[in-house]
C-alpha positions in Angstrom: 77.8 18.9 141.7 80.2 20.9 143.7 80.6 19.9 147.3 79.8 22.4 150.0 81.9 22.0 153.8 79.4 22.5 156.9 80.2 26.0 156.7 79.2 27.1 152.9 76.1 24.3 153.5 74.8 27.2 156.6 75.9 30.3 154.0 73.6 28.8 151.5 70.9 28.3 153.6 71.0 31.7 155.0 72.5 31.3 158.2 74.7 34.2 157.7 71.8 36.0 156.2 70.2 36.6 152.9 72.9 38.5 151.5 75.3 35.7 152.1 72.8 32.9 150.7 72.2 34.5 147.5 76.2 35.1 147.0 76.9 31.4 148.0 73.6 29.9 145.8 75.8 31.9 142.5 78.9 30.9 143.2 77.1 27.1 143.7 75.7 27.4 139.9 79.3 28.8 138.4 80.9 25.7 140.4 78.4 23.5 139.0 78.6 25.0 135.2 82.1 24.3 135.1 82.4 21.0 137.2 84.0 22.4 140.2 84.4 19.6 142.8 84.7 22.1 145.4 84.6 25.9 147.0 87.8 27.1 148.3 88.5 30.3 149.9 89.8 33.7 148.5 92.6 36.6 150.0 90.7 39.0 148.6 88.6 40.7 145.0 88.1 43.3 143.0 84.5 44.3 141.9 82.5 46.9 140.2 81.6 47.0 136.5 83.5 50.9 136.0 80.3 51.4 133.0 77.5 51.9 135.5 76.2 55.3 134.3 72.9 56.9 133.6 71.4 54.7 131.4 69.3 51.8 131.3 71.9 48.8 131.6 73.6 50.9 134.0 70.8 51.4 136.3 70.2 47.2 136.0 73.5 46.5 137.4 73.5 49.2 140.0 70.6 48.1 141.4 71.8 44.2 141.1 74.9 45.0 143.4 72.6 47.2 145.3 70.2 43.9 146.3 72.9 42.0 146.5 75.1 43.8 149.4 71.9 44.7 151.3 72.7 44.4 155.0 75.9 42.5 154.9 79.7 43.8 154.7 82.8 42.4 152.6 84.5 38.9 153.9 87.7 39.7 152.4 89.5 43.2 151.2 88.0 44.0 148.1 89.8 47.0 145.6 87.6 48.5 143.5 87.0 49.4 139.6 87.1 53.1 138.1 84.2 55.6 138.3 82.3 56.4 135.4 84.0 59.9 135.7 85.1 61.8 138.8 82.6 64.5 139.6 85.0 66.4 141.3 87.5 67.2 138.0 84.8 67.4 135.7 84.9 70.7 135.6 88.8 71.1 135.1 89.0 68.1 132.4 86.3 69.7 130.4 83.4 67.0 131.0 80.1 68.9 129.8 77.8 68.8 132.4 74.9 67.6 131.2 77.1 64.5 130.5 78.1 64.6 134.2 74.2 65.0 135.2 73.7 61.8 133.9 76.2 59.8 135.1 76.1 62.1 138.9 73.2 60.2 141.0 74.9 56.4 140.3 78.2 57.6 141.0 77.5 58.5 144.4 75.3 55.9 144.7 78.0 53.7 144.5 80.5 55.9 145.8 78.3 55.5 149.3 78.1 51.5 149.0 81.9 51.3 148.3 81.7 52.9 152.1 78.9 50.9 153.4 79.9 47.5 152.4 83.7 48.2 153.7 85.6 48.0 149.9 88.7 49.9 149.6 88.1 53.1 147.3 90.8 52.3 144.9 88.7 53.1 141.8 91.4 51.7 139.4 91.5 49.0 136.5 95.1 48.0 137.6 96.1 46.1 140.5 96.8 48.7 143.7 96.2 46.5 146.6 97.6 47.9 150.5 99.5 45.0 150.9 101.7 42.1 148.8 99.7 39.5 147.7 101.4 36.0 147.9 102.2 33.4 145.7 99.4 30.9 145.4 96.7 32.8 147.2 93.3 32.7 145.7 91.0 35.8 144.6 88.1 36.5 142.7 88.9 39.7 140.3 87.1 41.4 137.3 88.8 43.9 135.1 91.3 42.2 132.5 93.8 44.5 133.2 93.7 43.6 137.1 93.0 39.8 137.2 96.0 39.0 134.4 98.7 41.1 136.0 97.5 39.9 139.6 97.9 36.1 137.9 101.1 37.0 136.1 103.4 39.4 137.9 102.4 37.7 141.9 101.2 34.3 140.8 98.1 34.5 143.1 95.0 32.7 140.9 92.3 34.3 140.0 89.9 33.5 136.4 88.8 36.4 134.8 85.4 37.0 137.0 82.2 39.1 136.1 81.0 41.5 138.4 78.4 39.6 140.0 80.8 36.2 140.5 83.5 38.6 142.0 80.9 40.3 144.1 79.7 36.8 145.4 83.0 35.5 145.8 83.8 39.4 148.8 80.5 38.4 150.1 81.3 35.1 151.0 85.0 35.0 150.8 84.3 32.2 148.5 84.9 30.8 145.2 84.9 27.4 142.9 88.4 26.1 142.8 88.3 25.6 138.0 90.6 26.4 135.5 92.9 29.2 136.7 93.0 28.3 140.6 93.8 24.2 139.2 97.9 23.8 139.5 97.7 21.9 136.4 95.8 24.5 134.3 98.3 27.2 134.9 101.3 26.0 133.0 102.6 27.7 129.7 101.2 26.2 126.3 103.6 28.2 123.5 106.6 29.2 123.6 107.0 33.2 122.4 110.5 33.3 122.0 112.2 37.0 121.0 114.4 37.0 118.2 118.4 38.3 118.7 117.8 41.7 117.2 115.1 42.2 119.9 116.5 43.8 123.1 113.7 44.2 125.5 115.7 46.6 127.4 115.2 49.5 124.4 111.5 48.8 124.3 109.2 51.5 125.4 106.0 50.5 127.1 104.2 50.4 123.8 106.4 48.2 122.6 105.7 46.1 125.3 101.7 46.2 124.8 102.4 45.8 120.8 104.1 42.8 121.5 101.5 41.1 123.9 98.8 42.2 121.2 100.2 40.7 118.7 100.9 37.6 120.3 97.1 37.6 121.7 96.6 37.7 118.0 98.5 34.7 117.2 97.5 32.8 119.9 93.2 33.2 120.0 91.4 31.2 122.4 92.8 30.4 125.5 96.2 28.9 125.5 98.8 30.3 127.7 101.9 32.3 126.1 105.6 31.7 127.6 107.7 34.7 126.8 111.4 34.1 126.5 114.3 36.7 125.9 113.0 38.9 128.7 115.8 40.1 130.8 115.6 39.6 134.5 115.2 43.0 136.4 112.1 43.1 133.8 109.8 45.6 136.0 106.0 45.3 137.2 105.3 48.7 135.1 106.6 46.5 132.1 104.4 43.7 133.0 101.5 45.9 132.9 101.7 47.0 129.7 101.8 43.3 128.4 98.2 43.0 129.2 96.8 44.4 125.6 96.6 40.3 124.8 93.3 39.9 125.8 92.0 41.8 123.2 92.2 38.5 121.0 92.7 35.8 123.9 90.6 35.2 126.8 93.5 33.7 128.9 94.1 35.5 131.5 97.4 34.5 132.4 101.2 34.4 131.1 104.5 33.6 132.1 108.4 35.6 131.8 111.0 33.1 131.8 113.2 34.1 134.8 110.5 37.2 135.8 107.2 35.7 136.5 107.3 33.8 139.7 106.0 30.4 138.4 108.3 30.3 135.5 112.0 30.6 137.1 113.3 28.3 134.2 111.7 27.2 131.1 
């Protein structure tokens, strides 16, 4: 069972409010599911499941977050995930609009409770935080896109979270210390190594995302790839188009010999 400090005993039993106690009583069941010994605290998250539209499963997890931020703000700076659509270049991208009728009443819905709960409007599946995270922090982000560039590129730890966990984690500024945020569970596990007719440096940024699917291909599950051959002025714009490997693997980290900062040699 995962141990709770004085602090994240009163959260839980609503000292901080309801709000709070239901965020920390989640992030006590994820802890316990995978044998957390403790909570630790985050820099910051990124929330919001970008599919909330008009429809049924839409209108679940809208009204989910909804309970969930009632009366309470953000602990920590939280970024946030894409809208649906953006009402207000619907017209000028051709959306039809009785597709944007649908999808109108949740957007602003959330639009507003982006405002009221204090998250930063960033409305973006790639990492565009206001300030450098550092090497080592904690965070809770959903989105594969952010959470594996965020672990890779900066080295901060984050597991790939759902919306509700990563919600729960800016609520309580909170989150079980497991896999990703363990030292030991972040080191490289193969070795992708570019053969000498490969120059990195004539790639185009497809090339760079066929690669990483490919070796998401080749790797499955959840090891974690080592890519060596790279050269070192490698840029974060490259490093973002390497995230097309978790199409096939659910790790959500990888290293650059000599780029990545956790991996300055091999």
């Amino acid at each position: 069972m995962v141990y709770l400090s004085k602090e994240e005993e009163r959260m839980l039993d609503g000292e901080f409010g309801s709000a709070v106690s239901g965020a920390m009583e989640i992030l006590v069941k994820l802890g316990d599911a995978y044998k957390a010994e403790r909570m630790i605290p985050v820099s910051g998250a990124h929330v919001f499941a970008w599919k909330i539209s008009g429809d049924l499963p839409g209108n679940v997890v809208l009204e989910r977050i909804q309970k969930m931020t009632e009366g309470t703000k953000l602990r920590v700076p939280c970024t946030t995930n894409p809208l649906t659509l953006n009402p207000d270049l619907s017209e000028k991208l051709g959306i039809p609009k009785d597709i944007l009728e649908t999808h109108r009443e949740n957007i602003s819905k959330l639009i507003n409770l982006t405002r009221e709960i204090g998250a930063i409007p960033t409305y973006s599946c790639h990492y565009h935080y206001p300030y450098e995270p550092k090497l080592g922090d904690h965070y809770a982000l959903t989105e594969s896109n952010v959470c594996m560039f965020a672990n890779a590129w900066y080295g901060i730890r984050s597991n790939m979270e759902g919306d509700i966990t990563a919600l729960a984690s800016a609520i309580t500024g909170k989150t079980p210390e497991y896999n990703l945020h363990l030292t030991e569970n972040r080191y490289g596990q193969v070795l992708v190594k570019l053969s000498s007719d490969l120059d990195p440096r004539e790639f185009s940024n497809a090339d760079f995302g066929a690669l990483s699917y490919y070796t998401g291909e080749m790797l499955g599950s959840d090891r974690i790839p080592v890519y060596e051959g790279f050269p070192r002025d490698t840029s974060a714009t490259q490093v973002k188009y390497m995230q097309p490997q978790i199409a096939h693997s659910s790790s959500a980290l990888f290293h650059i010999v000599g780029v990545t900062p956790e991996a300055p040699t091999l």
